[in-house]
C-alpha positions as CSV (number, residue, x, y, z in Angstrom):
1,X,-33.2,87.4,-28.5
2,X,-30.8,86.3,-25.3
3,X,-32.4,86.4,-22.3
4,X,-32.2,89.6,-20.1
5,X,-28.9,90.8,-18.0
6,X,-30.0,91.5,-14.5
7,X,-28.4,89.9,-10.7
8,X,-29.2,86.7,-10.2
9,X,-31.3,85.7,-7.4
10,X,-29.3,85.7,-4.0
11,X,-30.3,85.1,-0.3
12,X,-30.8,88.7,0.4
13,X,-33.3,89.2,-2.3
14,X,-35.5,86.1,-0.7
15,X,-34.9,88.0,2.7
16,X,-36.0,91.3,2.0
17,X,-38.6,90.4,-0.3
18,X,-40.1,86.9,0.7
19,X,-42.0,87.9,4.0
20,X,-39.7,85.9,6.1
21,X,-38.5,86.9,9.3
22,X,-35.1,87.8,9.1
23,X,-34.6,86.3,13.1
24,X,-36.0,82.4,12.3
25,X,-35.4,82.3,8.3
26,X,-32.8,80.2,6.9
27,X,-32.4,80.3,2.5
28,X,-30.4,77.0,2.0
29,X,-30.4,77.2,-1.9
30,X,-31.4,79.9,-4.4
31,X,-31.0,79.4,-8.2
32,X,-31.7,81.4,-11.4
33,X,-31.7,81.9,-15.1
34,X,-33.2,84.4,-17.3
35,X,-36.1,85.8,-15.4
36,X,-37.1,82.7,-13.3
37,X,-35.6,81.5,-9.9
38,X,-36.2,79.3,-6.9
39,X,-35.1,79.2,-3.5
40,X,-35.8,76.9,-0.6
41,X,-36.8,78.3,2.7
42,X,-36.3,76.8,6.0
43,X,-39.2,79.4,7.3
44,X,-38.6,78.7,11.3
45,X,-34.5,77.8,11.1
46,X,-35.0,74.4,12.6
47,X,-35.5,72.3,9.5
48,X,-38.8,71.4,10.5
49,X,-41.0,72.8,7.7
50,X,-39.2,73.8,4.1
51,X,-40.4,76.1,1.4
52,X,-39.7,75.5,-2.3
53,X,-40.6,79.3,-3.3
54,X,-40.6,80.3,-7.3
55,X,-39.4,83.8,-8.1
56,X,-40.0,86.1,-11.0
57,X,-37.7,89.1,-12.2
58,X,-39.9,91.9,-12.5
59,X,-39.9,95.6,-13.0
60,X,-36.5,95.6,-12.1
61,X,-36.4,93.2,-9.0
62,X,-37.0,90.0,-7.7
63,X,-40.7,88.9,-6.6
64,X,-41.6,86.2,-4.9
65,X,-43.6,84.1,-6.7
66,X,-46.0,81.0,-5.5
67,X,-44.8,78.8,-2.8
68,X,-45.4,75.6,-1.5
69,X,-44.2,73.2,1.1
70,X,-41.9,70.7,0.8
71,X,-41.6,68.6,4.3
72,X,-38.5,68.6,6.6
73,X,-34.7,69.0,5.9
74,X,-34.3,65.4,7.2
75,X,-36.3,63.8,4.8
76,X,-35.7,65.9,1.8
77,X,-34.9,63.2,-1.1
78,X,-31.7,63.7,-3.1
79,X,-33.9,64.9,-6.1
80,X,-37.3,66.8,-5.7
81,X,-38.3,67.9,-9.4
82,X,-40.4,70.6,-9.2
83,X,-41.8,71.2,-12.5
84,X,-42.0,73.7,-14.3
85,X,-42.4,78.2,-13.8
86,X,-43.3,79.8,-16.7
87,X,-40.4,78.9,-19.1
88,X,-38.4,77.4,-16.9
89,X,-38.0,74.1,-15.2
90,X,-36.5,73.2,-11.6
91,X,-35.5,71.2,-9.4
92,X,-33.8,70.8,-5.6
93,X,-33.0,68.3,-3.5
94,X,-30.3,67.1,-0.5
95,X,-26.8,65.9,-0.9
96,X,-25.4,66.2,2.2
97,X,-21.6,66.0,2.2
98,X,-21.1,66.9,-1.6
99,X,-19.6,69.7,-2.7
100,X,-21.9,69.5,-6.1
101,X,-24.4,67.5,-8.0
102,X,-24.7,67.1,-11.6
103,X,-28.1,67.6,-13.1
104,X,-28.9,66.3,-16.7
105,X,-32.0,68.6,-18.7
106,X,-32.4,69.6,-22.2
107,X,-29.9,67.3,-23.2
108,X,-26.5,69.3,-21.2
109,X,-25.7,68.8,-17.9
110,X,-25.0,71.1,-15.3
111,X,-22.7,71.1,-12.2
112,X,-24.7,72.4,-9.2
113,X,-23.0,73.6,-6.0
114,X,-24.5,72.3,-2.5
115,X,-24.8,74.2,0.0
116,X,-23.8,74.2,3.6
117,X,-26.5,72.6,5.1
118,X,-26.6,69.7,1.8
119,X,-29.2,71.3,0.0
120,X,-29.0,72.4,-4.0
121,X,-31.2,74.2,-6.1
122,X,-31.3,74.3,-10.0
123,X,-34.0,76.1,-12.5
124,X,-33.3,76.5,-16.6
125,X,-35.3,78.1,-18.9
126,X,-35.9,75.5,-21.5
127,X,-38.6,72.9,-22.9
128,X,-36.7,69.6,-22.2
129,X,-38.1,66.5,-19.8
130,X,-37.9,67.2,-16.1
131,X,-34.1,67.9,-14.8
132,X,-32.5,64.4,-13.7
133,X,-30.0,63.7,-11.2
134,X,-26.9,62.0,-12.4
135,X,-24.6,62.2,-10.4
């Protein structure tokens, strides 16, 4: 059976639904496939503290999920692999000054957009090893 049309997850979902407020939060990477997503949070804007959040497509929406800290935006490593949410397995990390990273998992590889403040985000269903970094 393929796996369910609905949005993917986007900034505003994580901002309406995550329990952030709107006037500190930054969201510098949100992923999704299926019915599993990620996002990380920078929860006071000043890359102090980050949030690696997992989110779950149900009833018709986006939920947030568990969460868990992952240090500051200056010492995020280029690959952080998160492990795995439900069916699905992720990963983030920071590249600043790339447009992209590639990730290897389940034997494809993906081309993953960085965002502006050089942090990515990637989650696949699947039952491969952990997501890799290539390039």
């Amino acid at each position: 059976m393929p796996p369910p049309v609905h949005p993917a997850l986007t900034p505003d979902d994580v901002l309406a639904s995550g329990g952030w407020h709107p006037r500190y939060v930054r969201v510098l990477a949100v992923a999704s496939d299926g019915d599993y997503g990620i996002a990380v949070v920078d929860g006071n804007g000043d890359g102090a503290e980050l949030e690696q959040e997992a989110w779950l497509w149900d009833d018709g929406r986006w939920a947030p999920g568990s969460s868990s800290g992952t240090g500051q935006l200056d010492t995020l490593g280029t690959i952080q692999t998160g492990g795995e949410f439900g069916d699905a397995s992720f990963a983030f990390g920071r590249a600043p000054g790339r447009a992209s990273v590639t990730i290897s998992f389940d034997s494809q590889t993906f081309e993953v957009p960085v965002g502006p403040h050089g942090v990515w985000a990637f989650i696949k269903a699947g039952t491969g090893p952990a997501p890799t970094l290539t390039t």
